[in-house]
C-alpha positions as CSV (number, residue, x, y, z in Angstrom):
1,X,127.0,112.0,95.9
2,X,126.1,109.3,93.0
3,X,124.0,106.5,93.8
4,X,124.6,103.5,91.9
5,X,121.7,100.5,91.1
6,X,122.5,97.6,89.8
7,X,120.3,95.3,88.0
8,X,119.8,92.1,85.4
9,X,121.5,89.2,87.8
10,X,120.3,86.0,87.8
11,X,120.5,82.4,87.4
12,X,122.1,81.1,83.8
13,X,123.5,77.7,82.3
14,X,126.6,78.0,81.3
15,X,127.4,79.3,77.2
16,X,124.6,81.7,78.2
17,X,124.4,85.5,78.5
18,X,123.2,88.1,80.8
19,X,123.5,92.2,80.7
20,X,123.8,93.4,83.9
21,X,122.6,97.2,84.2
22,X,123.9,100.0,86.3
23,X,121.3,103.2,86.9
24,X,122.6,106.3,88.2
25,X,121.2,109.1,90.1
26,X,122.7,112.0,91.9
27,X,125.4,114.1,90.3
28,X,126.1,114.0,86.3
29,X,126.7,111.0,85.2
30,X,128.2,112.0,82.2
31,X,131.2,113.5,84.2
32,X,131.9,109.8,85.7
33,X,134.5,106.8,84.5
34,X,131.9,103.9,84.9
35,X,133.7,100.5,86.4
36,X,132.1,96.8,86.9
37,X,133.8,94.6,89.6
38,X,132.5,91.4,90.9
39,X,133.3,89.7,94.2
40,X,133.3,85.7,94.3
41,X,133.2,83.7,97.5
42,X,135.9,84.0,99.3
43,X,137.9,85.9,96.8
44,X,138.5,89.4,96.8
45,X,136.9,92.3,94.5
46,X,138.1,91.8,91.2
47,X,138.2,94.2,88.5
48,X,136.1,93.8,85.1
49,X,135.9,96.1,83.0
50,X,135.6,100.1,82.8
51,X,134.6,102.4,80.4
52,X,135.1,106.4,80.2
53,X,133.1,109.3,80.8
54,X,132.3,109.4,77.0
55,X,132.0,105.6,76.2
56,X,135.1,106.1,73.3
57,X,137.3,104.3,75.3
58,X,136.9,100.7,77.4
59,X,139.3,98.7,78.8
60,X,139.1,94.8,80.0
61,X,140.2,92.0,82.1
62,X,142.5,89.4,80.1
63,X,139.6,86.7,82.1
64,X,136.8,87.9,80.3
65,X,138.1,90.0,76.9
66,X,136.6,88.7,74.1
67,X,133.4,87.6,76.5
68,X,132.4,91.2,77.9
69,X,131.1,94.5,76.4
70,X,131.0,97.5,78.1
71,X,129.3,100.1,77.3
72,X,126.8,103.4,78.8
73,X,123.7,105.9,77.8
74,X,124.5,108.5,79.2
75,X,120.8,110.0,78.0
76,X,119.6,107.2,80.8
77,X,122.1,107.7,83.0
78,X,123.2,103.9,83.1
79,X,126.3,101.6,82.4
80,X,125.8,98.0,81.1
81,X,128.0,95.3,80.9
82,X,126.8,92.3,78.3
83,X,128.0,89.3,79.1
84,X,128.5,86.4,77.0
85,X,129.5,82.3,76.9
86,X,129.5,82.8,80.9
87,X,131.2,80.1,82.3
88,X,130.9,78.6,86.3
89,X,133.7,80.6,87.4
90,X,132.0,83.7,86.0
91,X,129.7,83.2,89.2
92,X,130.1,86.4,91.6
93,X,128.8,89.2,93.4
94,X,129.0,92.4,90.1
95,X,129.6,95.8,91.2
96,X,129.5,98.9,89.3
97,X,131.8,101.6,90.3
98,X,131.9,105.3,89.4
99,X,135.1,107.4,89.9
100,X,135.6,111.4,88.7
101,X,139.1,110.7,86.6
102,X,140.4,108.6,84.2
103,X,139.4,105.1,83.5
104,X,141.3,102.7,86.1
105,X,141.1,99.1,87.4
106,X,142.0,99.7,90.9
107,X,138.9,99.4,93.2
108,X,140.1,101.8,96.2
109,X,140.3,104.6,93.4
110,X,136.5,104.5,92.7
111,X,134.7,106.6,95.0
112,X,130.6,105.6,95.0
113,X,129.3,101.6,94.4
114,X,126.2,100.0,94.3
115,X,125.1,97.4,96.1
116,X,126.3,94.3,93.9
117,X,124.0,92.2,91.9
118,X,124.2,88.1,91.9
119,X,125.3,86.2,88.8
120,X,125.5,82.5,88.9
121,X,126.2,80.5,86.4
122,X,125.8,76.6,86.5
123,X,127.8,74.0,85.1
């Protein structure tokens, strides 16, 4: 089992920036592919970003490239995601993920999340 805790949500203007912070306890976290999803209302959970067991390869969604870093420590056992010029319709529910394979945006294939974090962004 891995327990996932995410952290650094809040309340931002718009063209601001927030890192969001995912602590992990439990197995090794090394071994794990690290995702972040986020949930809007009324929409489903969409995918973010992800980032391998190593932290040599990332991978984004088109609707925040350019905006979003990924990264992990795995010395602190925890993933980050730093977000930048966060616009309204960056406002959502964010979800880290962990899954014991290859780096993926699919939500079913991740097997252990936390419990979500609020980010909202006003116009």
């Amino acid at each position: 089992q891995v327990q996932l805790v995410e952290s650094g949500g809040g309340l931002v203007q718009a063209g601001g920036s927030l890192r969001l912070s995912c602590t992990a306890s439990g197995r090794t976290f090394s071994n794990y592919t690290m995702g972040w999803f986020r949930q809007a209302p009324g929409k489903e959970r969409e995918f973010v970003a992800v980032i391998s067991w190593s932290g040599r390869y990332t991978y984004y969604a088109d609707s925040v490239k350019g905006r979003v870093t990924i990264s992990r420590d795995n010395a602190k056992n925890t993933a980050y995601l730093q977000m930048n010029s966060l616009k309204f319709e960056d406002t959502a529910v964010y979800y880290c993920a962990a899954r014991a394979d290859w780096l993926n945006h699919r939500r079913l294939d991740y097997d252990y999340w936390g419990q979500g974090t609020q980010v909202t962004v006003s116009a």
